[in-house]
N, C-alpha and C positions, 0 to 999 in steps of 0.2 A: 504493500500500500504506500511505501513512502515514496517510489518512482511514482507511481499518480499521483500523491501529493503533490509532490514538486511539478510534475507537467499542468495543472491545474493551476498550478499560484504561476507557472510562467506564461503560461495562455492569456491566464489574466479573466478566469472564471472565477471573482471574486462579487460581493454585493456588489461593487460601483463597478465594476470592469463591466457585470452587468446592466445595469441600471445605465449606463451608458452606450453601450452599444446597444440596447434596446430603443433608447430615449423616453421622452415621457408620453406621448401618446401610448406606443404600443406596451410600456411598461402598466400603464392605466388598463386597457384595454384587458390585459393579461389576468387583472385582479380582478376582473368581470367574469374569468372564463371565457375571454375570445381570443382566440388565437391566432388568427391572420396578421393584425399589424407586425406582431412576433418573428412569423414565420417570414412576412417579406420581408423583415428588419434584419434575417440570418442566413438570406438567399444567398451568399456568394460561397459558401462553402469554405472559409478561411475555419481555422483553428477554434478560436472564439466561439464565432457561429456554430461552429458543429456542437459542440458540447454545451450549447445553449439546449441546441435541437434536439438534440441525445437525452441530456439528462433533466432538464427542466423542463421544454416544452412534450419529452415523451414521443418523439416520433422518428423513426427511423433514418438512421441516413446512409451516404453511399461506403462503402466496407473504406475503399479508396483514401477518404477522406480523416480515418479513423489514423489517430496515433496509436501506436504497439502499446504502449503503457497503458492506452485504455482496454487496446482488447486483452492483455494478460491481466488484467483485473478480476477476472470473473464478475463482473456487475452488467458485462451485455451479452447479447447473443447473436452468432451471425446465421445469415438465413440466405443463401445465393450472395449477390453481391450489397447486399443490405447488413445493416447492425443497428438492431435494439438494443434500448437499456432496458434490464431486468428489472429496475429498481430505479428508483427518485433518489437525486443526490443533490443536494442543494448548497450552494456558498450560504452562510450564517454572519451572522453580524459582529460576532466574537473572531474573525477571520478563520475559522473553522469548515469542516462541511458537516452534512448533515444526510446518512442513509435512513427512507424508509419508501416506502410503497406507493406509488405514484396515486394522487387522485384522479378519484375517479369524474369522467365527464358524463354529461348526458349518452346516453346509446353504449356506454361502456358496460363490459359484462359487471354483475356485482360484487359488493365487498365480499370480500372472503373473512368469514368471521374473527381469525386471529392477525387483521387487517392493523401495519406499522403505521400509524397517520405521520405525517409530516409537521414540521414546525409554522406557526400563525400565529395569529393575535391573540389567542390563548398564551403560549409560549412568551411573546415576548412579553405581556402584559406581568404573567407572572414572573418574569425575570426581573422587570421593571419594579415589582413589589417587594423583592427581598433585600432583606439587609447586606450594607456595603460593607460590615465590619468583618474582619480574619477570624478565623474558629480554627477551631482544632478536627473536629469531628463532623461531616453533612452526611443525611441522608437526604438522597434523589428518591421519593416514592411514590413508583410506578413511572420509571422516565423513559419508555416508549422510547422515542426514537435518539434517545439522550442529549437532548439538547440543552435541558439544565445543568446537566455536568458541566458542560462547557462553559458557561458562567461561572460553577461551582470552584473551578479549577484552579481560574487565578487567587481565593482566596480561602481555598480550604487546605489544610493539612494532608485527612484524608477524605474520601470520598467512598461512601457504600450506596446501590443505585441498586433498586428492587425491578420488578413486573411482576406480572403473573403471567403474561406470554413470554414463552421461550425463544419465538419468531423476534419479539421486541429486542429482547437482548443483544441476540446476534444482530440485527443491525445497528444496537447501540454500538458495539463493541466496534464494528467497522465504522461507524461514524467519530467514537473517539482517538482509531490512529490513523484517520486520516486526520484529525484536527492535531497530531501531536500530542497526547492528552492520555497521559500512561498510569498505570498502577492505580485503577478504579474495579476495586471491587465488588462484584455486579453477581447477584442472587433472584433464582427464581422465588415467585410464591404470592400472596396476596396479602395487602395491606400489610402489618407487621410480626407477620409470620416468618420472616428471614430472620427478622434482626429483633426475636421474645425479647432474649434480656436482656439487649444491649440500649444505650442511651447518647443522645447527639448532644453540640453545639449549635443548631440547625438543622433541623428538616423541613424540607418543600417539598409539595407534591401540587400537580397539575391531574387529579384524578378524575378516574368515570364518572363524571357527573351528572349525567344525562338522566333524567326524569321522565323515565319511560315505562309503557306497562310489559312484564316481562313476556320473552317472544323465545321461540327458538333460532338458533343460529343469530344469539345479540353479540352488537360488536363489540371487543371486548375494548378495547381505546375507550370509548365513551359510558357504554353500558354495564354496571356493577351486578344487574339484576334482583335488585336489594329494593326493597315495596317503596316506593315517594324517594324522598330525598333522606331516606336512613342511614346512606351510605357515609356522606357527608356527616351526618349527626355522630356515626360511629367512630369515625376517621378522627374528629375532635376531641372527646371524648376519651379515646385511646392515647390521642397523641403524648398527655403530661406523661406515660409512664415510661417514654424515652426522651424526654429531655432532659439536660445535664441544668443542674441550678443555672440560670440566668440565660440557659438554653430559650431561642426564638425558634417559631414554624411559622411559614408561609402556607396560603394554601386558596386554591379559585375555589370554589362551591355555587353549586346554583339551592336556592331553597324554597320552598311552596308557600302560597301565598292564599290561604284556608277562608272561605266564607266565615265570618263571626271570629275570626281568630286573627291578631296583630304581630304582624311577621316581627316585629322586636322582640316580640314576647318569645315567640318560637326560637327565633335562632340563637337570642342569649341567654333562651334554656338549655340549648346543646352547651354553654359554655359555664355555666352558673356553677356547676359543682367539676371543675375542672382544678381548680386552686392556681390558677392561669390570670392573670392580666391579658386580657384581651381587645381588639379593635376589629370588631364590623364593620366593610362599607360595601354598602348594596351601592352597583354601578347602572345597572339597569331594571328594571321589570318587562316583562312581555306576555300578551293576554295566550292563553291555552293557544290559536292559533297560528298565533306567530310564530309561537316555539316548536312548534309540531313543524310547521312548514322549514323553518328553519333546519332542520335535524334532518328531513328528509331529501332536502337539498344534498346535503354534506355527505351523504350516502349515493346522492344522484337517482334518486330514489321517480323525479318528476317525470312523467312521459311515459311510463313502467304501468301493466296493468296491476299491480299489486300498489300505486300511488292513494289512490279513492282506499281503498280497504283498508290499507293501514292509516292515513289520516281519522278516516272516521271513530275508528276501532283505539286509536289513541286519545284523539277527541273524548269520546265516553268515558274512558277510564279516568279523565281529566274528571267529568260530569261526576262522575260515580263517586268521588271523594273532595268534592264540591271545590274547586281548585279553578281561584281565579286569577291567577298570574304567576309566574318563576321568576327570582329574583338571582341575579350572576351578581358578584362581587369577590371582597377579598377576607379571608379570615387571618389574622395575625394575632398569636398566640406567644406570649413572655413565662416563662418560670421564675414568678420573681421569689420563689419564697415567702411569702408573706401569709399570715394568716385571716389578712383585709385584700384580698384580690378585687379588682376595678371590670367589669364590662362595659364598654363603650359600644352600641350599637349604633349606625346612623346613614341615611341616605346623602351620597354624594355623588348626583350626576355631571357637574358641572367640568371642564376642563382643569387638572389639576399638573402642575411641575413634576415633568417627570426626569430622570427616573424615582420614584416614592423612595426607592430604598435608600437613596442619598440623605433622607430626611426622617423615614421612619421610627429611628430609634430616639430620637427627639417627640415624634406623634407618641408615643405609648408612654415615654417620661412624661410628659406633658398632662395625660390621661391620670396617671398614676400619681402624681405630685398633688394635683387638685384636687384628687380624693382623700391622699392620706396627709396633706397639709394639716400640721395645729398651729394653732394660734395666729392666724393670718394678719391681725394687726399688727402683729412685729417682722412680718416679712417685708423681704425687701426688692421688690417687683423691679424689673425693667420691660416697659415696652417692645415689641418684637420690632425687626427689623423689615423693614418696608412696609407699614399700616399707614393707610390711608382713610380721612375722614374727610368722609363726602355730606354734603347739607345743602338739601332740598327746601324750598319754602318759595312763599310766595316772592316776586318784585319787592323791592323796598323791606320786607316785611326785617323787624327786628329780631326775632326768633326764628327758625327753623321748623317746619314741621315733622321733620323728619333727620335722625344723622346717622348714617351707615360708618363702621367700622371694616375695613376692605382690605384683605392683604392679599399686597402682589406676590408673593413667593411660596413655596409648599404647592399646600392644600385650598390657598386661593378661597375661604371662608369670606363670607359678609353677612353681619350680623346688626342690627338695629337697636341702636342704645341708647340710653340718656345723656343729660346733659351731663351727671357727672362722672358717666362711663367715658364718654367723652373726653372730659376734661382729668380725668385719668393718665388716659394714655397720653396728653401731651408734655406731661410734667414726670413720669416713672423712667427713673433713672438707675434705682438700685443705689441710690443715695438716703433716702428717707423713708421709714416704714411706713407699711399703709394705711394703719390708722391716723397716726397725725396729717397724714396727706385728705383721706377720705374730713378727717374734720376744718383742716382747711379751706376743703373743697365745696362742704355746704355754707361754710361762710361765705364764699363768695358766688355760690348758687341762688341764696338769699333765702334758700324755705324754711331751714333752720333746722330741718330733720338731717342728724348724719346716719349713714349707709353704713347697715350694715357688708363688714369687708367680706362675709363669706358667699357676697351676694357677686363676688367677682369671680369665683371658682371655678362656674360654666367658661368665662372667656380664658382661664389659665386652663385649664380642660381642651380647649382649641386653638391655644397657642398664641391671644392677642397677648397677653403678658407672659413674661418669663417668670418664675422663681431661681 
């Protein structure tokens, strides 16, 4: 594998060698599933081109045209004067590659149930979510085509990477020496069955999350086969008894969204008896439809006479347990030791600084501080960096009807406050504690009533004030 490594990094079948020699029409075009601008964008049959054709766009090219290093690969197969790839190989963002199993398009035969899916917006999302700090010990669980390794890599000591497909593994394994990426040790099994007794620095998983009713031949990438969304609830729940104190887990989850029942409630029950400092953020909801359609795409499912019968037949099952939307987000899970653990659940759809994980472990201090802060009038607050106070009101008018609190950096929060929330943050420096500031403050508010200081807690809770 290392002769194709290096023919690949000289080719220049990297993200941008791609993204460039594609341009951006047909790079756009590509992300729709159309493939024409693609293919005239790679007509000339140069080097580059081919191995666009080959391994990313998935279609045959002439034998001719092929370097040796690709055909002693074992990754294609020749057929007369033609060469397919056997397999999806992808440049990665980490300057890695990435082997798993091509998706599938319309009019393609279907998934094969032990089906490697490739890396997407799931992958980077939760790459994007995990913490930037050095650890000693990560588990990858269930990393499919291993692509969190490769993130894992430059900041973990060691690395142990599960599935429960065997098919997974093996292309992990070839996706991490092509990326360079050695001594990862990689175990069959399901959820934390490989690794009972042992305990991380970190664990991430990008698991089956899919909320589906169970089928024969489900895919095993997405589909747990576990009743609703218990798979997730389990996953959580099991995690504390492999983390090392002060051990963090990442993890995407999707969760149900129940007639009469307050999805806060639900998912910071899976978390409430974990002994875990935790942070929810639901990124999206989507009504039973949506979601349905969406999942059968991903399958290529539309245009198939089995499309109508399995929509509907999911649909119901949707009905049958009165389920009016699935919520996708992030779960981030702290070991802090503590006998006061913090859950933070909360809706965040708006555009937020990425990548999160550059800021994360600031988000869950922050969470945890607010809660188990005493005596707040003696603390010593500074305002966060880049908040912004915006104030709406009439023309002329002398007061404001409104003052928003807005920060440009993170998590990008805006919250609507008072006059002396307000006048808070312009003055907190981490010079004077906050009660004689808070009773300064209604002095020159004029009502005469001082504020209570634990009445600031929510906004150190999301970050407008430091501790």
């Amino acid at each position: 594998m290392e002769r194709l490594r290096h023919h690949l990094l000289e080719t220049g079948y990297t993200i941008d060698g791609v993204r460039e020699r594609l341009g951006s029409m047909a790079a756009s075009a590509l992300a729709r599933e159309e493939l024409v601008p693609a293919l005239r964008a790679t007509a000339d049959g140069d080097p580059l081109g081919t191995l666009i054709r080959l391994w990313w766009l998935g279609v045959p090219v002439p034998a001719k045209s092929v370097a040796p290093e690709v055909l002693e690969s074992g990754l294609v197969e020749t057929d007369g004067d033609q060469v397919a790839a056997t397999v999806h190989l992808q440049p990665w963002e980490t300057g890695g590659y990435l082997v798993s199993d091509r998706k599938v398009r319309p009019g393609d035969p279907g998934l094969r149930p032990d089906h490697v899916v490739g890396a997407g917006g799931a992958s980077a999302n939760l790459a994007q979510l995990v913490t930037r700090r050095p650890v000693g010990r990560a588990l990858d669980l269930g990393t499919g085509c291993g692509v969190q390794v490769l993130h894992l890599a430059g900041r973990a000591e060691r690395i142990v990477a599960t599935d429960l497909n065997p098919r997974a593994l093996e292309l992990a394994r070839l996706s991490w020496e092509l990326s360079g990426v050695g001594d990862v040790d990689a175990r069959a099994g399901s959820m934390f069955e490989p690794v009972e007794a042992e305990s991380f620095d970190l664990v991430v998983s990008n698991p089956p999350f899919v909320i589906a009713p169970a089928r024969a031949g489900k895919l095993t990438y997405r589909e747990s086969g576990r009743e609703g969304d218990d798979f997730c609830r389990d996953l959580v729940r099991r995690t504390p008894h492999h983390l090392n104190p002060g051990g963090q887990a990442h993890f995407l989850a999707n969760w149900l969204h129940v007639e009469g029942e307050d999805w806060h409630d639900r998912v910071g029950g899976w978390l409430g008896e974990t002994g875990c400092d935790a942070w929810v953020v639901q990124r999206d909801v989507q009504d039973p439809a949506e979601y349905v359609e969406l999942w059968l795409r991903d399958a290529a499912e539309q245009g198939t006479s089995a499309y109508t019968e399995h929509y509907d037949r999911w649909l119901g099952w949707f009905d049958e347990r009165r389920i009016e939307g699935i919520g996708f987000g992030w779960i981030t899970m702290r070991n802090s030791g503590t006998l006061d653990p913090v859950v933070r659940v909360e809706h965040l759809a708006h555009q937020v600084s990425l990548p999160v994980g550059d800021y994360v472990d600031s988000v869950v201090d922050a969470i945890a501080a607010a809660h188990r802060a005493q005596g707040l009038d003696t603390a010593l607050l500074r305002t966060a960096d880049g908040l912004l106070d915006e104030r709406i009101g009439l023309p002329g008018a002398e007061d404001p009807i409104r003052i928003v609190l807005r920060q440009t950096q993170g998590l990008r929060r805006s919250r609507e406050v008072g006059t002396v929330e307000a006048a808070l943050a312009g003055v907190c420096d981490g010079e004077l504690a906050l009660g004689p500031l808070l009773n300064v403050i209604a002095e020159l508010v004029g009502d005469g009533e001082i504020p209570d200081s634990d009445a600031v807690r929510p906004l150190i809770a999301e970050g407008y004030f430091l501790l």
